[in-house]
Structures are given as structure tokens and as C-alpha cells.
HTML snippet that shows the backbone in 3Dmol.js (N, CA, C, O; Angstrom):
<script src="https://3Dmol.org/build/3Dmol-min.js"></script>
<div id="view" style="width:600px;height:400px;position:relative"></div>
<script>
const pdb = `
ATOM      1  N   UNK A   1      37.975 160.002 117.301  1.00  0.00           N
ATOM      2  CA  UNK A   1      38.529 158.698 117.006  1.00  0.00           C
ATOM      3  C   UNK A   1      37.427 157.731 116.609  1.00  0.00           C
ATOM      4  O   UNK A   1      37.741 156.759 115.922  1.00  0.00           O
ATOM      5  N   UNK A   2      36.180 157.906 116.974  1.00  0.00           N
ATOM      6  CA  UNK A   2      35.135 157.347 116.405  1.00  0.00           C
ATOM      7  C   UNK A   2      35.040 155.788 117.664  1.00  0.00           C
ATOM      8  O   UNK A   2      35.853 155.291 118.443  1.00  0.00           O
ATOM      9  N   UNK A   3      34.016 155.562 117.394  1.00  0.00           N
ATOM     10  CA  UNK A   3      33.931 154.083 118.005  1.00  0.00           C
ATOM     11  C   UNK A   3      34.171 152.560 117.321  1.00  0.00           C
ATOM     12  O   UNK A   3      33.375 151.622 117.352  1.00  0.00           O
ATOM     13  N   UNK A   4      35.233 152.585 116.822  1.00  0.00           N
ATOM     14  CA  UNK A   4      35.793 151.398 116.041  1.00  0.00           C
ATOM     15  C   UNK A   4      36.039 150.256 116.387  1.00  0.00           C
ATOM     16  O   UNK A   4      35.919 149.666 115.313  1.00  0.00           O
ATOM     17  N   UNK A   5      36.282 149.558 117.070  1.00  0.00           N
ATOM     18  CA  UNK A   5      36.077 147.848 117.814  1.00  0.00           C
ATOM     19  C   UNK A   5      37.882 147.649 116.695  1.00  0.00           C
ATOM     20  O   UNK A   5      38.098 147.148 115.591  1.00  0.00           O
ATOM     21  N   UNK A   6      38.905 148.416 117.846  1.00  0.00           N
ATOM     22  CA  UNK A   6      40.505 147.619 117.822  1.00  0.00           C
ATOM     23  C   UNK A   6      40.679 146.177 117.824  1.00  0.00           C
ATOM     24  O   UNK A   6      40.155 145.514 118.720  1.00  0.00           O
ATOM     25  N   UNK A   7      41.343 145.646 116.936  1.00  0.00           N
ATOM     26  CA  UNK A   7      41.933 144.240 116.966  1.00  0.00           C
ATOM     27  C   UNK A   7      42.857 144.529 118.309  1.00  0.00           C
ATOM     28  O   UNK A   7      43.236 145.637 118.688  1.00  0.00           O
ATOM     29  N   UNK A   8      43.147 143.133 118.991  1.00  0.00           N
ATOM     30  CA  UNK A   8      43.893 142.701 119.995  1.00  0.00           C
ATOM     31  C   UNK A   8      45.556 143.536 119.289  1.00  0.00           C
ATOM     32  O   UNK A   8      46.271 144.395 119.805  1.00  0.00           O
ATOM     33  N   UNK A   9      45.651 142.969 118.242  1.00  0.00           N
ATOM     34  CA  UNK A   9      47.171 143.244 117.793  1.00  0.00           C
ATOM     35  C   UNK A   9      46.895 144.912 117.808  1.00  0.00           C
ATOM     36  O   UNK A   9      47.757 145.572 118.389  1.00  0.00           O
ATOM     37  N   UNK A  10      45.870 145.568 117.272  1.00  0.00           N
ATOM     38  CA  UNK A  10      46.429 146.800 117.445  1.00  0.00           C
ATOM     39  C   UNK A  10      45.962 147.233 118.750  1.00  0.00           C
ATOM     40  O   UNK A  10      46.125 148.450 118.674  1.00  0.00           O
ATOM     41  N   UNK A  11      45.436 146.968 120.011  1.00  0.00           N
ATOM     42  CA  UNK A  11      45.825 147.342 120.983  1.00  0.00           C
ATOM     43  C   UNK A  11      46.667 147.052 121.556  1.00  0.00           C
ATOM     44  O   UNK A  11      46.839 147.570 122.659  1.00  0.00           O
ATOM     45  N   UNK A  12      47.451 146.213 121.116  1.00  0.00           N
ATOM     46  CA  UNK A  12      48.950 145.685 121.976  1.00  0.00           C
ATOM     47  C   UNK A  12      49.947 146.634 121.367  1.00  0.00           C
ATOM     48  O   UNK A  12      50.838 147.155 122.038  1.00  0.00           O
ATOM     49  N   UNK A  13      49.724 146.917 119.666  1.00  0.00           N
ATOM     50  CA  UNK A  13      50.622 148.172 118.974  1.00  0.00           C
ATOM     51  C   UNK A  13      50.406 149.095 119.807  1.00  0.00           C
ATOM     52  O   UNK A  13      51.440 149.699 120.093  1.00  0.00           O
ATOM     53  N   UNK A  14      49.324 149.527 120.416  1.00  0.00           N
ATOM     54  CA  UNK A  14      48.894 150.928 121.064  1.00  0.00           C
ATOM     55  C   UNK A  14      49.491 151.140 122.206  1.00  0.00           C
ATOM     56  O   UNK A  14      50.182 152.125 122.469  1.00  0.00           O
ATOM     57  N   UNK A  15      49.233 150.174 122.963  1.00  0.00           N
ATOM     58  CA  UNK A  15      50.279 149.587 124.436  1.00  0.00           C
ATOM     59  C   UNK A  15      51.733 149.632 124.195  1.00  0.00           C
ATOM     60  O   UNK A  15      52.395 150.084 125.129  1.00  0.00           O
ATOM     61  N   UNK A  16      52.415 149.232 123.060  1.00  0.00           N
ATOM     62  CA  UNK A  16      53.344 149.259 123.006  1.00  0.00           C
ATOM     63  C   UNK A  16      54.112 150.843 122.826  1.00  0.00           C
ATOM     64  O   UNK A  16      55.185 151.082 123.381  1.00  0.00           O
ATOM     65  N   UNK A  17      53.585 151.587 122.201  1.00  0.00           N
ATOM     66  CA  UNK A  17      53.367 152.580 121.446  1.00  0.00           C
ATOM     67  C   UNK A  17      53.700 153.958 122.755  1.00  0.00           C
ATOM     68  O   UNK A  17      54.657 154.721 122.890  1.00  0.00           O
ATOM     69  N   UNK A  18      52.912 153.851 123.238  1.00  0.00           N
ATOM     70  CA  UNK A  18      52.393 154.423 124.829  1.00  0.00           C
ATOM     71  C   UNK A  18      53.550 154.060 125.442  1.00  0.00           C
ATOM     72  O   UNK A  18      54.355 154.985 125.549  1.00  0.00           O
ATOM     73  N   UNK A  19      53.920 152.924 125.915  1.00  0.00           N
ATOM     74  CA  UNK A  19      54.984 152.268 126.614  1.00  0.00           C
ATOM     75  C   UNK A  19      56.142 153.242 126.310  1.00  0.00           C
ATOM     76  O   UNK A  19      56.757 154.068 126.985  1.00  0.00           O
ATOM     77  N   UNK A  20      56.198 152.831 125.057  1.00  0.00           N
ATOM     78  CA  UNK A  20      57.576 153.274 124.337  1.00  0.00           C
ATOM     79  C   UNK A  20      57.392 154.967 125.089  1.00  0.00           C
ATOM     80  O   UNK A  20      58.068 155.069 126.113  1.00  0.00           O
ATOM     81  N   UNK A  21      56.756 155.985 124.792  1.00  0.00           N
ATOM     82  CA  UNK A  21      56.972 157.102 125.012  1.00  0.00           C
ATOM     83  C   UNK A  21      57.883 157.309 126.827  1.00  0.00           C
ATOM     84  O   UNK A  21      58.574 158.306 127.035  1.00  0.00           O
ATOM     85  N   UNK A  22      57.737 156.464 127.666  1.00  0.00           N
ATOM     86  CA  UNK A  22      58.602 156.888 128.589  1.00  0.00           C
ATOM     87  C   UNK A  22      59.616 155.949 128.842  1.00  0.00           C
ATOM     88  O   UNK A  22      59.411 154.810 129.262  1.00  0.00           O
ATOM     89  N   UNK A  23      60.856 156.501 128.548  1.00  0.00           N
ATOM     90  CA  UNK A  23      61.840 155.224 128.266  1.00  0.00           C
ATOM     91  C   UNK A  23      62.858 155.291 129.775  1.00  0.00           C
ATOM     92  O   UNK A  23      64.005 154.845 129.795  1.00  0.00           O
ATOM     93  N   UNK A  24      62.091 156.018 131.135  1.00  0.00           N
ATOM     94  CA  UNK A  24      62.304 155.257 132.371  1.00  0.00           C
ATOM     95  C   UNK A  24      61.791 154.704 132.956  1.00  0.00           C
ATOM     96  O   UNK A  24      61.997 154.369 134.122  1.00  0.00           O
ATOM     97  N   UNK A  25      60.147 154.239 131.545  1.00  0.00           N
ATOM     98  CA  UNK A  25      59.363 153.104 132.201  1.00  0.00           C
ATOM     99  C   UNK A  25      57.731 153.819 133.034  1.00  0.00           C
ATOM    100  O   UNK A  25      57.679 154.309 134.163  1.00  0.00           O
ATOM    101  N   UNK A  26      56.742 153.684 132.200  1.00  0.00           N
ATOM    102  CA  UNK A  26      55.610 154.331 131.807  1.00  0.00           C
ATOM    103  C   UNK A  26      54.637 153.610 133.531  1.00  0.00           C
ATOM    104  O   UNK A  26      54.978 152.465 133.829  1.00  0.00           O
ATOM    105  N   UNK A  27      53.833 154.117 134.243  1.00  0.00           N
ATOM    106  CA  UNK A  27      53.228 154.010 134.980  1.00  0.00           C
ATOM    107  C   UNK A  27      51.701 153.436 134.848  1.00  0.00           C
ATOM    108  O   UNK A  27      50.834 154.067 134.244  1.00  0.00           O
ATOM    109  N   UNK A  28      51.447 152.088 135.519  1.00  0.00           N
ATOM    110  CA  UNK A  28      49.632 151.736 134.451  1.00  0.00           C
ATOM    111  C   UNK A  28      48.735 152.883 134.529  1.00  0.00           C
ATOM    112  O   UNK A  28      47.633 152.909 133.981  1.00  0.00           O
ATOM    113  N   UNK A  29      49.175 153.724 135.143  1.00  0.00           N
ATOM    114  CA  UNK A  29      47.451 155.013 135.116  1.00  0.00           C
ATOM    115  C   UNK A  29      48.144 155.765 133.809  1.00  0.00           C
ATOM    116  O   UNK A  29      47.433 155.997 132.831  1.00  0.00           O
ATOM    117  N   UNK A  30      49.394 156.102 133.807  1.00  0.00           N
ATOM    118  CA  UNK A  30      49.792 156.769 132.866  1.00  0.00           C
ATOM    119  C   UNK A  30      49.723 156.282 131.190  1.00  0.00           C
ATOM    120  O   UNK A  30      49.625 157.079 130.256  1.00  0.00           O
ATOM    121  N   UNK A  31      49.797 154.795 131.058  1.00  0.00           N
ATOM    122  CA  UNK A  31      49.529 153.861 129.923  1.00  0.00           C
ATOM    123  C   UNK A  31      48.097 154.091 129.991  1.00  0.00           C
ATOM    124  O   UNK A  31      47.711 154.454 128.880  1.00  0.00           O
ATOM    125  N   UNK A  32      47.023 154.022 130.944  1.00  0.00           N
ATOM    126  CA  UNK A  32      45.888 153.334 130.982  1.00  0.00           C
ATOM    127  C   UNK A  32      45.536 154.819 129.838  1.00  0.00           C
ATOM    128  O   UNK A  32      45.339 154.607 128.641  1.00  0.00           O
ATOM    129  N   UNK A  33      45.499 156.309 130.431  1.00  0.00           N
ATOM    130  CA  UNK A  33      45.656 157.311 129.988  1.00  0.00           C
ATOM    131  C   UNK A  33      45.641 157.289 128.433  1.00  0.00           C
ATOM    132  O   UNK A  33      44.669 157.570 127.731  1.00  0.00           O
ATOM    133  N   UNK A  34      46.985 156.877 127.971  1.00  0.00           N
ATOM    134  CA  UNK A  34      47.509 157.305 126.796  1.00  0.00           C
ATOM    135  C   UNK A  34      46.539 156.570 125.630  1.00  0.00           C
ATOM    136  O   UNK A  34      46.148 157.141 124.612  1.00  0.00           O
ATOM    137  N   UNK A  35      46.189 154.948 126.063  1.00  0.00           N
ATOM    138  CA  UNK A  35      45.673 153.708 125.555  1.00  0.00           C
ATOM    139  C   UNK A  35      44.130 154.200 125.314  1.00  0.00           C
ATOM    140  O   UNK A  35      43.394 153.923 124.367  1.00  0.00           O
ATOM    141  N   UNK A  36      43.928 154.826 126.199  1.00  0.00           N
ATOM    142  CA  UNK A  36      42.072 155.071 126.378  1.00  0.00           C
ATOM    143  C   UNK A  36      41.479 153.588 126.746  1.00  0.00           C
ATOM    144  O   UNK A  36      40.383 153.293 126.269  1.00  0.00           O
ATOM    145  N   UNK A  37      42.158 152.660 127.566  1.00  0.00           N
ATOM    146  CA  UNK A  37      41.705 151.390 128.248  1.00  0.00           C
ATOM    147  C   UNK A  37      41.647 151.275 129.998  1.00  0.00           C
ATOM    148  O   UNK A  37      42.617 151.202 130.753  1.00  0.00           O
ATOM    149  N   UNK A  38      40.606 151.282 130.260  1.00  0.00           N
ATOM    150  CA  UNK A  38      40.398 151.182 132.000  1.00  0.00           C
ATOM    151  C   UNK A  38      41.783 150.624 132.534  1.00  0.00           C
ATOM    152  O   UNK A  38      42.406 150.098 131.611  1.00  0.00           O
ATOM    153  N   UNK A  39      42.305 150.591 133.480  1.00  0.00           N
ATOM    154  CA  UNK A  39      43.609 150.145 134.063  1.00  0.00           C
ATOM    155  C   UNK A  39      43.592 148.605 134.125  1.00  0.00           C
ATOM    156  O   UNK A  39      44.348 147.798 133.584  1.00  0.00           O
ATOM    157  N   UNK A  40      42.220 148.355 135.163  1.00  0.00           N
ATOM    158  CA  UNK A  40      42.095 146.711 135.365  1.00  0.00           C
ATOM    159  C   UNK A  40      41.957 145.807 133.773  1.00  0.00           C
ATOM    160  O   UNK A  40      42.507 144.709 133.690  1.00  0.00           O
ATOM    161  N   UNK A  41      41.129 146.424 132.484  1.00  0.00           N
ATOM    162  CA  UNK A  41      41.665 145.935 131.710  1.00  0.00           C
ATOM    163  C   UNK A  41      43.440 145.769 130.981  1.00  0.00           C
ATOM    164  O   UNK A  41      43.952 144.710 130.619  1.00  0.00           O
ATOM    165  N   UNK A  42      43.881 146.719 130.948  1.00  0.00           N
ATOM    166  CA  UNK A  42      45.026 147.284 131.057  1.00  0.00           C
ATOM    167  C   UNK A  42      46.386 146.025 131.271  1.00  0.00           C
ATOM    168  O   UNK A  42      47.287 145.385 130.728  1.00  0.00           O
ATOM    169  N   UNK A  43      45.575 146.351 132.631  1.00  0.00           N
ATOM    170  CA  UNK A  43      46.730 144.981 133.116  1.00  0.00           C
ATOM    171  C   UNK A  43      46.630 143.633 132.967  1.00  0.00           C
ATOM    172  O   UNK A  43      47.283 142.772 133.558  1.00  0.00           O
ATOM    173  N   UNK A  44      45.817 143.497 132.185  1.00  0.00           N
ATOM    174  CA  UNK A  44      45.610 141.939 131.913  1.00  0.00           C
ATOM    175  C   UNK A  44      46.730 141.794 130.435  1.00  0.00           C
ATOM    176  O   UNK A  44      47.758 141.165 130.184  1.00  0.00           O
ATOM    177  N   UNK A  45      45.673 142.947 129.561  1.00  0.00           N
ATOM    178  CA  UNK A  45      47.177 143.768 128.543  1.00  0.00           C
ATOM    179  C   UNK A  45      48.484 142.980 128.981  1.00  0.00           C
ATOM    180  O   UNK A  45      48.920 141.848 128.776  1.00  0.00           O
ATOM    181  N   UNK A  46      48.849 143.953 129.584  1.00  0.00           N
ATOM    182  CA  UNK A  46      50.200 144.387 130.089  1.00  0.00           C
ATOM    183  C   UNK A  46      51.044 142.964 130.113  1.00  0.00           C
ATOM    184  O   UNK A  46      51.953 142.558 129.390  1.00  0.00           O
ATOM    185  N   UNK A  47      50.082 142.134 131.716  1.00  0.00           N
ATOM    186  CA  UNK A  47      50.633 141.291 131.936  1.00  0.00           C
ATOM    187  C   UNK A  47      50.995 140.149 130.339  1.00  0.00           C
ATOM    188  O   UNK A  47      52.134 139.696 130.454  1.00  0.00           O
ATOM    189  N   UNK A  48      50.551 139.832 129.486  1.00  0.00           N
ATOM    190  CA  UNK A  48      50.396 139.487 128.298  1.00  0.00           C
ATOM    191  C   UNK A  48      51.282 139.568 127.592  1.00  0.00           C
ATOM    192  O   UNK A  48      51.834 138.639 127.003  1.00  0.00           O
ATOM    193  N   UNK A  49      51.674 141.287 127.537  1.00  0.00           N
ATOM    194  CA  UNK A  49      52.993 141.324 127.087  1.00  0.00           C
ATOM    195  C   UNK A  49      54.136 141.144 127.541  1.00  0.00           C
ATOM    196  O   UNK A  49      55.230 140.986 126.999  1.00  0.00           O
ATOM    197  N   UNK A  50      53.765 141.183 128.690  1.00  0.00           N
ATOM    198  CA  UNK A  50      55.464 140.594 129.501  1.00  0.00           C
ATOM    199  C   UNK A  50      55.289 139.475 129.188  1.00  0.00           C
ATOM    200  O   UNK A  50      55.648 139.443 128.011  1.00  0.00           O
ATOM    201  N   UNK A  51      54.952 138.470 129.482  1.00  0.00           N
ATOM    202  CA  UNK A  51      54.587 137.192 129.315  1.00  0.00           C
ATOM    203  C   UNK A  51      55.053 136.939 128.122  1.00  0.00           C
ATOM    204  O   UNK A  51      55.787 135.953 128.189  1.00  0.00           O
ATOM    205  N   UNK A  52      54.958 137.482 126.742  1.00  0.00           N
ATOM    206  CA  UNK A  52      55.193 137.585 125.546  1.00  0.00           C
ATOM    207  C   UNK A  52      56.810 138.220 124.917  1.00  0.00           C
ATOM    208  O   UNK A  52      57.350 138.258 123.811  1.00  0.00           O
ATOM    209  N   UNK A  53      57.190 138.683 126.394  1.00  0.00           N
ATOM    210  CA  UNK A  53      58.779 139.102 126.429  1.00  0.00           C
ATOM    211  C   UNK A  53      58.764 140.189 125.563  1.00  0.00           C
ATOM    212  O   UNK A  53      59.906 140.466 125.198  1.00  0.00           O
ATOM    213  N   UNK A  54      57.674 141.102 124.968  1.00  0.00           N
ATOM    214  CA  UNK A  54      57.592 142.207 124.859  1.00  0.00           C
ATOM    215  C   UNK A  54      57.551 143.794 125.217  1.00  0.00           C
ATOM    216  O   UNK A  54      57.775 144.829 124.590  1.00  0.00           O
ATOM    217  N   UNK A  55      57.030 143.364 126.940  1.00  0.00           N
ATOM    218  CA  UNK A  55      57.446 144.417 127.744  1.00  0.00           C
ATOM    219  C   UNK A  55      57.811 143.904 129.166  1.00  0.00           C
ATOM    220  O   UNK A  55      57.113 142.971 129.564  1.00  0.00           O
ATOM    221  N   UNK A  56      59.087 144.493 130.257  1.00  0.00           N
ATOM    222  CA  UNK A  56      59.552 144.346 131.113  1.00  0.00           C
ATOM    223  C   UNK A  56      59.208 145.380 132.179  1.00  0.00           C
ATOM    224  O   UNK A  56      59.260 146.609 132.120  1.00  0.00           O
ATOM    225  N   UNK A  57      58.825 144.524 133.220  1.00  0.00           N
ATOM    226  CA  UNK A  57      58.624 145.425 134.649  1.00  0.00           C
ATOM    227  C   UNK A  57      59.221 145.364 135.685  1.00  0.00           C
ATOM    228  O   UNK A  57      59.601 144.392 136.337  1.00  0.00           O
ATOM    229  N   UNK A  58      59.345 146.849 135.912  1.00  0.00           N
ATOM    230  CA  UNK A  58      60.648 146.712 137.414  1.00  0.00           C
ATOM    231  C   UNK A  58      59.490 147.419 138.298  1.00  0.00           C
ATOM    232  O   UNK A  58      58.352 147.833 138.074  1.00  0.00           O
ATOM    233  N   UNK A  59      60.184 147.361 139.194  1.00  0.00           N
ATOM    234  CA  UNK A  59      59.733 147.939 140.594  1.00  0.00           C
ATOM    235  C   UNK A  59      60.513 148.836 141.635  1.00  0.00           C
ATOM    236  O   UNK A  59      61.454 148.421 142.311  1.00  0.00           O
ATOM    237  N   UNK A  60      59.982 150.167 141.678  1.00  0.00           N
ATOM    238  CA  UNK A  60      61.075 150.830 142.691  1.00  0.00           C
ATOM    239  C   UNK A  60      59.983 151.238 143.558  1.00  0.00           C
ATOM    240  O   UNK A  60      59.236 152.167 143.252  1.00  0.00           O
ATOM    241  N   UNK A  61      59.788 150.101 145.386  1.00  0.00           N
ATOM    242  CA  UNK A  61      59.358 150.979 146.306  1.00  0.00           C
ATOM    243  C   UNK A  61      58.258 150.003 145.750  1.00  0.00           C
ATOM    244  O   UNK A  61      58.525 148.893 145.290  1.00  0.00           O
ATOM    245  N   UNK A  62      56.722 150.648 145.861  1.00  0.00           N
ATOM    246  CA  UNK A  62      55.372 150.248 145.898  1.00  0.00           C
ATOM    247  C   UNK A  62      55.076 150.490 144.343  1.00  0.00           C
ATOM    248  O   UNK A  62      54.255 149.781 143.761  1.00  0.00           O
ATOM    249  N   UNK A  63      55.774 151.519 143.689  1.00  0.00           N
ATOM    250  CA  UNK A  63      55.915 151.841 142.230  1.00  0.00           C
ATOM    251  C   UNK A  63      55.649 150.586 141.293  1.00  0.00           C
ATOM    252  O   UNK A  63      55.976 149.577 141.919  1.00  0.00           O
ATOM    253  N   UNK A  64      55.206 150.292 140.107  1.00  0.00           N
ATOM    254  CA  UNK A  64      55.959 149.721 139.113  1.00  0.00           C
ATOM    255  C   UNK A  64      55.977 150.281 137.720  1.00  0.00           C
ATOM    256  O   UNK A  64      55.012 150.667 137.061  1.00  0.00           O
ATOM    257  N   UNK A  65      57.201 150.259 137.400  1.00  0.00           N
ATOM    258  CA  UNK A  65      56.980 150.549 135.964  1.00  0.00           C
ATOM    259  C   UNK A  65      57.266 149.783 134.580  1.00  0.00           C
ATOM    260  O   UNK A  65      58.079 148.858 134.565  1.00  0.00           O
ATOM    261  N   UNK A  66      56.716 150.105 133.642  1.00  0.00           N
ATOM    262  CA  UNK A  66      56.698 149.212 132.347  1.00  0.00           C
ATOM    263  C   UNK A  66      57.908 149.422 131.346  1.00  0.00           C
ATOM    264  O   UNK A  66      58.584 150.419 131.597  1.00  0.00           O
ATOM    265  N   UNK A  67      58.254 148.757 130.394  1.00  0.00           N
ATOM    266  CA  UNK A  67      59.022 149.586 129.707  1.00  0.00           C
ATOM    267  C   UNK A  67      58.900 148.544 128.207  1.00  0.00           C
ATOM    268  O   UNK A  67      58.038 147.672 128.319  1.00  0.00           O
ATOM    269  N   UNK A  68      59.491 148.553 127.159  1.00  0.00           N
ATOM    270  CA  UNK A  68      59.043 147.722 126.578  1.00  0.00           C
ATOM    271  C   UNK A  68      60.960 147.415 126.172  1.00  0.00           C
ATOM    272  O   UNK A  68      61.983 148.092 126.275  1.00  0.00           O
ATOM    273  N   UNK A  69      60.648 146.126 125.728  1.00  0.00           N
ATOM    274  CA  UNK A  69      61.486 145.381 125.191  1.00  0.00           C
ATOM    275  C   UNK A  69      62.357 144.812 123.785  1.00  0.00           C
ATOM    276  O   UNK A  69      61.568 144.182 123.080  1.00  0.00           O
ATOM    277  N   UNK A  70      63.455 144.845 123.309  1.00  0.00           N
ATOM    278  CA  UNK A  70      63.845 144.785 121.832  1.00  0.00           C
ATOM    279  C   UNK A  70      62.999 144.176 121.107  1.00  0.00           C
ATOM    280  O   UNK A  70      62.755 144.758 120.050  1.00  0.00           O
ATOM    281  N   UNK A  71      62.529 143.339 121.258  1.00  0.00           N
ATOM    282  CA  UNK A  71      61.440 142.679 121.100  1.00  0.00           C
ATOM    283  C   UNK A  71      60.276 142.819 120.603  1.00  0.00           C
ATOM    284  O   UNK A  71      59.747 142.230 119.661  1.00  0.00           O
ATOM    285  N   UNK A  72      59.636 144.175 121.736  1.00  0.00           N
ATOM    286  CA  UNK A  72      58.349 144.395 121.703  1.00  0.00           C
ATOM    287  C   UNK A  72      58.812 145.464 120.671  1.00  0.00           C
ATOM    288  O   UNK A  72      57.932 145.404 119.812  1.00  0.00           O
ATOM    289  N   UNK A  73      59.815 146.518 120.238  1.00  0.00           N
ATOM    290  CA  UNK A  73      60.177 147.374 119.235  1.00  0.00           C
ATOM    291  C   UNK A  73      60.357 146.733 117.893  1.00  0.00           C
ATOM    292  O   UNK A  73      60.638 147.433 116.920  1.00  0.00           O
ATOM    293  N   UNK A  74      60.195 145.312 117.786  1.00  0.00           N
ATOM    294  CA  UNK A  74      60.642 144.493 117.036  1.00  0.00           C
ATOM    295  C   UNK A  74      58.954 144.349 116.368  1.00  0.00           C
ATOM    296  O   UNK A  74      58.791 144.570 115.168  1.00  0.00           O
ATOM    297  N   UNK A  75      57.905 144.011 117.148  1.00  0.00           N
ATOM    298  CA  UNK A  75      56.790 143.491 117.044  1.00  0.00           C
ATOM    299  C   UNK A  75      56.137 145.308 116.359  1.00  0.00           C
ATOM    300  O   UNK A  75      55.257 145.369 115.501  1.00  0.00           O
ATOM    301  N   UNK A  76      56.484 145.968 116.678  1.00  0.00           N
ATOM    302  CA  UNK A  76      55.452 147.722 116.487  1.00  0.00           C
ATOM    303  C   UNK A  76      56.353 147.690 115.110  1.00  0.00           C
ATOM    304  O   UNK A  76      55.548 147.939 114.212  1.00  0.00           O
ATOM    305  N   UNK A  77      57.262 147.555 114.710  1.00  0.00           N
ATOM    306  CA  UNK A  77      58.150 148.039 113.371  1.00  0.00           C
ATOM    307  C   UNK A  77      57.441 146.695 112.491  1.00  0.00           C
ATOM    308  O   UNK A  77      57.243 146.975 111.309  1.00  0.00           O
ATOM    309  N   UNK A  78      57.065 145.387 112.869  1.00  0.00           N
ATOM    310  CA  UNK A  78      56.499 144.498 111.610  1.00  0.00           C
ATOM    311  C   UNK A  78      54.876 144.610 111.560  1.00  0.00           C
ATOM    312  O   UNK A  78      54.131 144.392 110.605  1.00  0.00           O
ATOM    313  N   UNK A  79      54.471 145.132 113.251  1.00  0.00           N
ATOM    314  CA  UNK A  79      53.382 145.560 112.796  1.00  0.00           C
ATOM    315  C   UNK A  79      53.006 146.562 111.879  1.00  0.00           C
ATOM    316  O   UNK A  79      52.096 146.365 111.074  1.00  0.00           O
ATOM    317  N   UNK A  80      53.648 147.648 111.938  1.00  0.00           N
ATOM    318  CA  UNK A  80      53.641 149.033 111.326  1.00  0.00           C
ATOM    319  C   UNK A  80      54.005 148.549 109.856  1.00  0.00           C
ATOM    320  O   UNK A  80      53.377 149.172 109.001  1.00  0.00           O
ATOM    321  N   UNK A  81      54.887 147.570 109.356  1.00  0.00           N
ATOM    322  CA  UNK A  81      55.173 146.921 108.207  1.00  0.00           C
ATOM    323  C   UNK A  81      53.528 146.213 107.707  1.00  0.00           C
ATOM    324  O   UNK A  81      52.756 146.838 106.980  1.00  0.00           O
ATOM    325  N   UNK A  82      53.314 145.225 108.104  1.00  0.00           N
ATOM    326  CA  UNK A  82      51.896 144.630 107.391  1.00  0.00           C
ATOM    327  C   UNK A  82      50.798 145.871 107.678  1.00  0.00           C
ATOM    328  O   UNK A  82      50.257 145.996 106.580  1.00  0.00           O
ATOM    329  N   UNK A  83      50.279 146.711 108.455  1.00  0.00           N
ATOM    330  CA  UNK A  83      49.567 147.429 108.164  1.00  0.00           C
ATOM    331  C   UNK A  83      49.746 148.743 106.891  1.00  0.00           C
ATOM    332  O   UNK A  83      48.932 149.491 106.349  1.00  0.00           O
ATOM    333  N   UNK A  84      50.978 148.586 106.789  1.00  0.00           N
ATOM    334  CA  UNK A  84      51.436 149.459 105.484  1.00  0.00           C
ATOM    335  C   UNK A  84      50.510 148.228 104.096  1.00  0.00           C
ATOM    336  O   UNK A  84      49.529 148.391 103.371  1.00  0.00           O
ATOM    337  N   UNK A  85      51.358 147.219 104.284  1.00  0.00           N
ATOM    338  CA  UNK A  85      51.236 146.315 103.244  1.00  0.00           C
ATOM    339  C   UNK A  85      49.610 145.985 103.057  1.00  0.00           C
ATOM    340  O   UNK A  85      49.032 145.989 101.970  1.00  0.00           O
ATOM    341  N   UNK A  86      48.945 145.675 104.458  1.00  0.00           N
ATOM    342  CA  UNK A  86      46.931 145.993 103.938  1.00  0.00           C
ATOM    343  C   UNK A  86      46.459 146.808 103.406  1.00  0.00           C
ATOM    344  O   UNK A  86      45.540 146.775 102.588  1.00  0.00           O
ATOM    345  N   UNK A  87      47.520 148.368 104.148  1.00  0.00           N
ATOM    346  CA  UNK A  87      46.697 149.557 103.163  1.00  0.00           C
ATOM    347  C   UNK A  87      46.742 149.395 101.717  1.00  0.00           C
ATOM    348  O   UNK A  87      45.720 149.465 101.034  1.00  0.00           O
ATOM    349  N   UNK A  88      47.927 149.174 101.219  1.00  0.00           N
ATOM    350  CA  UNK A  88      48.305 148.555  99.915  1.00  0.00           C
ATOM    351  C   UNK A  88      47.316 148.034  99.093  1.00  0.00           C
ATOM    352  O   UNK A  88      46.997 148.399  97.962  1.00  0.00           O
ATOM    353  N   UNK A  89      46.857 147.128  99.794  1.00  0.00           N
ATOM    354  CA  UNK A  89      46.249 145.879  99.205  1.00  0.00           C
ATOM    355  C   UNK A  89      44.205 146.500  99.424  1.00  0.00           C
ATOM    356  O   UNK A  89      43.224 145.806  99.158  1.00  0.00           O
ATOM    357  N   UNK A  90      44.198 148.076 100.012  1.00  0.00           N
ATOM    358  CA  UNK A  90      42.869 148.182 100.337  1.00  0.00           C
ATOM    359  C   UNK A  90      42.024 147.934 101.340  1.00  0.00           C
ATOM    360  O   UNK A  90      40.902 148.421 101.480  1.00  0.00           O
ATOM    361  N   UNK A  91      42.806 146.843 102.338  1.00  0.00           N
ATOM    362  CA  UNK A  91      42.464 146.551 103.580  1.00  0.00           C
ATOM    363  C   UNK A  91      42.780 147.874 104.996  1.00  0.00           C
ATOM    364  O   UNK A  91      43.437 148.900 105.169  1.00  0.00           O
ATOM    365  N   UNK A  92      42.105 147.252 105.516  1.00  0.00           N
ATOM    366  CA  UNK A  92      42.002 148.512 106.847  1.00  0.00           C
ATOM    367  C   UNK A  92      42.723 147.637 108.293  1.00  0.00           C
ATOM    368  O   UNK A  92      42.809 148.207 109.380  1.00  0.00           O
TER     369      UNK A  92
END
`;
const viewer = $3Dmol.createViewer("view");
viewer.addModel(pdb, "pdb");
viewer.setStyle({}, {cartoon: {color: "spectrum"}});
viewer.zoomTo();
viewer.render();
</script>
């Protein structure tokens, strides 16, 4: 994957991305995992996107899990749209 320095937006695509794969709601070691981002960064992430009404967290027990939101599926489909449209244009 090389050592590339991610924009914020595409680590939140990435987060989202990750999220999305468990749709009874993804675990932070299991995101932290998928993301390749330490957990404690992670959750600053995370919290961000809830905050942003992009992803929702429940809690069963001591558990929590993530899940993402119409919203946040809303934000990965226009992201995935303008990064089409940079490649276009030659941008990265």
C-alpha cells in the first residue's frame, strides 16, 4: 500500500467502508484492523462520525458496536463520485 499520507475524507471513506462490512455493527479492534489505524486514534475517528450522523453506536453489555448510517452510505457513494470525477480530470 506504500506509505502515502490519506486525506481526512479518505480515511473517514475507509472507516466508513470497514464499518459498512458488518451490518450487525463492526467492533473498534475489528475497524481499527480493517482501517490500519491504532484504536485510540480510531476513536476519535469514530466519535466524529457519529457526531456527523454518519455512523451510529449501540451497546449490548460492556460491548459497543458501530454501524454506519443512510447518511454515512450517502457520504462513501459522493465520495466515490468526486474521486471518479479527479481521476478524470488527472488528479489523485
Amino acid at each position: 500500500m506504500g506509505n502515502t499520507k490519506r486525506s481526512r475524507a479518505d480515511l473517514y471513506a475507509t472507516v466508513l467502508e470497514v464499518i459498512r462490512r458488518y451490518p450487525e455493527g463492526g467492533r473498534i479492534t475489528r475497524i481499527s484492523y480493517g482501517v490500519g489505524v491504532p484504536v485510540d486514534r480510531l476513536k476519535t475517528m469514530v466519535e466524529s462520525l457519529c457526531n456527523f450522523g454518519l455512523v451510529t453506536r449501540a451497546t449490548e453489555g460492556s460491548e459497543v458496536f458501530y454501524g454506519v448510517t443512510t447518511r454515512g452510505l450517502e457520504f462513501l457513494d459522493t465520495y466515490r463520485k468526486m474521486k471518479g470525477f479527479l481521476a478524470s480530470f488527472g488528479e489523485n
